[in-house]
N, C-alpha and C positions, 0 to 999 in steps of 0.2 A: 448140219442143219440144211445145207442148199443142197445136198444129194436128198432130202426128205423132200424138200421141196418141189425140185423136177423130178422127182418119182410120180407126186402128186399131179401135177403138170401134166406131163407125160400121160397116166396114166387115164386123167381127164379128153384128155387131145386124140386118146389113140382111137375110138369109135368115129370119128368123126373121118380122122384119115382115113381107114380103113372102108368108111365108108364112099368115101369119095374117088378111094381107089377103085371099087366094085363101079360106082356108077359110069367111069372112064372105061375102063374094061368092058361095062356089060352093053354101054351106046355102041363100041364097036366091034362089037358076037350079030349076025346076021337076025338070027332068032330074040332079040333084046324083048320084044314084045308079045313074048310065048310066055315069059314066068309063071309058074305055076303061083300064082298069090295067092290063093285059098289055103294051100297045102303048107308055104311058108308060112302067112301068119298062124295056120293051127298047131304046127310043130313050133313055133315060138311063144305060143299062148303056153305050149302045154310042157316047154323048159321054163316058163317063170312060174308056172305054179309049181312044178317040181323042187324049182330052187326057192320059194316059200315054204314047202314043204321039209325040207332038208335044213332052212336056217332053224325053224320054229323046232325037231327035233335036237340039233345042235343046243340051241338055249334051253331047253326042256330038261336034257343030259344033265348042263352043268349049271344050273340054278340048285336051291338048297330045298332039302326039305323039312317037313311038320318035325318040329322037335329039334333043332338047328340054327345056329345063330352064324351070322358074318362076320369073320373079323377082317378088318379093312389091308392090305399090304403094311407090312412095317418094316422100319432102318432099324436093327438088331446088331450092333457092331460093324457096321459098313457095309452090309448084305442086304440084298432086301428080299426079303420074308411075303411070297406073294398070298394074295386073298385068299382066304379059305371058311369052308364051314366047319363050326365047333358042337359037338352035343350043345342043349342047354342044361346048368348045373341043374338039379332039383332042388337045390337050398333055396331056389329065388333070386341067390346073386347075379347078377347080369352082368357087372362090370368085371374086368381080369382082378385080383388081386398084384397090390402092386409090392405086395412082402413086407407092410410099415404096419406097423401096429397105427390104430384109425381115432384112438386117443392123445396119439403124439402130434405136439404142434409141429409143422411142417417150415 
């Protein structure tokens, strides 16, 4: 759990370092105040609509479709059984059958 943790950490912290390392570096480059800033922020405008573009196909893929039900992750004998889509029956049943006859007290 504390290697999940400073992963997060970490993972949070590393843009800021990284930035901070570029601004150390780039005070002392002769040229610091040449940046092209038009060209950077357009090529950075135009990696986050791509990575919009690419999450929203991603979810697209693996969402269900018309005629498809979810069934949620399940513990099936110590295993775990991850999410998936089912047909839906045409009888109308929605729930799984759980094998008991639906007369019998429980």
């Amino acid at each position: 759990m504390i290697r999940v943790t400073l992963f997060e950490i970490g993972s949070f912290l590393l843009p800021f370092a990284l930035f901070l390392l570029w601004r150390r570096l780039s005070s002392r480059a002769p040229e610091a105040g040449q940046m092209p800033v038009l060209r950077l922020a357009a090529v950075g405008a135009a990696s986050a609509i791509v990575m919009m573009l690419v999450l929203v196909a991603l979810d697209a893929s693996r969402a269900g479709h018309a005629g498809e039900r979810y069934v949620p992750p399940q513990n099936v004998d110590g295993r775990i059984i991850p999410g998936h889509f089912v047909p839906v029956e045409e009888d109308g049943e929605d729930e799984p059958s759980t094998g008991s006859d639906p007369d019998e007290p429980q």
